[in-house]
C-alpha positions as CSV (number, residue, x, y, z in Angstrom):
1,X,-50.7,2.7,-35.6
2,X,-53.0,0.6,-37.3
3,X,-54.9,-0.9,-34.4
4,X,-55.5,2.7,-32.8
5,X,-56.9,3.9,-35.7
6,X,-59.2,0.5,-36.1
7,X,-60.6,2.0,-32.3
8,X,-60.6,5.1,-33.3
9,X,-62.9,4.6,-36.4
10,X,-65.7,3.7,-34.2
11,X,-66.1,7.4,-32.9
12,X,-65.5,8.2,-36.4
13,X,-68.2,5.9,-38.2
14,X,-70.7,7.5,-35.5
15,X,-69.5,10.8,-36.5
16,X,-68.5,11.7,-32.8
17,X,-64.9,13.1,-33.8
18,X,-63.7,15.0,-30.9
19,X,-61.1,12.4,-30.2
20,X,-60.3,11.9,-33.3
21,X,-59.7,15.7,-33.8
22,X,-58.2,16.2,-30.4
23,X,-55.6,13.4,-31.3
24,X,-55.0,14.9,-34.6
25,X,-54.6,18.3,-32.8
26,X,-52.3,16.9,-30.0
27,X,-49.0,18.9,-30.1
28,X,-47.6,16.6,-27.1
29,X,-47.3,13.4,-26.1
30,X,-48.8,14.4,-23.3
31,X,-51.8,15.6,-24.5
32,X,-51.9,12.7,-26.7
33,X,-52.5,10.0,-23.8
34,X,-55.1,12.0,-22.2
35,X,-57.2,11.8,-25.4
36,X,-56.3,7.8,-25.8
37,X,-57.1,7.3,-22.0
38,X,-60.7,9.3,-22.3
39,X,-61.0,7.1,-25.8
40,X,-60.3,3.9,-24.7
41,X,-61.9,4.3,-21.4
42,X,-65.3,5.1,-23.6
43,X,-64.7,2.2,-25.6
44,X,-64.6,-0.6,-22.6
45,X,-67.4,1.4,-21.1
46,X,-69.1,0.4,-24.4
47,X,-67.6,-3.3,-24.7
48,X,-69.1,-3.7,-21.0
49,X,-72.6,-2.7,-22.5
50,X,-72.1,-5.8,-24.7
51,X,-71.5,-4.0,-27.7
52,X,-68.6,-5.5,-30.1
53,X,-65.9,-2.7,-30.2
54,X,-62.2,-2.9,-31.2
55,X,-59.1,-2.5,-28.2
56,X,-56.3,-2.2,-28.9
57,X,-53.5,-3.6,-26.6
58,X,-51.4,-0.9,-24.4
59,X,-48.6,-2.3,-26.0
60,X,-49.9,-0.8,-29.1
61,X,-51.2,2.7,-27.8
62,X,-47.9,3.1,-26.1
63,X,-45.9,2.5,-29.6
64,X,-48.1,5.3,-31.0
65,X,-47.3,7.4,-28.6
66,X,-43.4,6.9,-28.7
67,X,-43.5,7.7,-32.3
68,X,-45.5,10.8,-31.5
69,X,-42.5,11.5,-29.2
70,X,-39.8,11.6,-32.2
71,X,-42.6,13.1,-34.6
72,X,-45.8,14.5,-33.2
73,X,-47.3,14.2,-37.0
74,X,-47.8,10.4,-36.3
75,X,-50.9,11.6,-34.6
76,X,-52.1,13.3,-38.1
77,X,-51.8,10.4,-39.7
78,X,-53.4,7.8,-37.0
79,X,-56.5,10.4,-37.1
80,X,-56.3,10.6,-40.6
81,X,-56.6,6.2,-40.6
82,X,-59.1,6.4,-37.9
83,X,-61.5,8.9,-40.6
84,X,-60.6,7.0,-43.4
85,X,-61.4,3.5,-41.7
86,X,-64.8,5.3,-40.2
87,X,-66.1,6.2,-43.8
């Protein structure tokens, strides 16, 4: 959860928080992966510009979203790193 949040925290520390609010609003695992995807997809789009910005590994992202399976409040909480990371 950690490392999602760590990517996350960019968008928050630029105070662009529609993913991080659409994650935290997510009431399915479904809608949960689009908002990673369009997030992550952002964030390579920015590592390509040469910028230094943490990934984490799909092995991560899909952890957080089996946990969101069993309890979609995970995604609360991974928003709620993601702000407190971005401050």
């Amino acid at each position: 959860m950690e490392s999602v949040a760590r990517a996350l925290a960019r968008f928050a520390k630029e105070r662009a928080y529609g993913y991080v609010d659409r994650l935290a609003n997510a009431y399915n695992p479904s809608t949960a992966r689009q908002v990673l995807t369009e997030a992550l997809r952002d964030l390579k789009s920015l590592r390509d510009r040469g910028e230094n910005v943490w990934i984490p590994k799909a092995e991560e992202v899909e952890v957080v979203l089996e946990l969101s399976e069993r309890d979609p409040s995970i995604l609360k909480v991974v928003a709620s790193l993601a702000l407190a990371m971005g401050w």
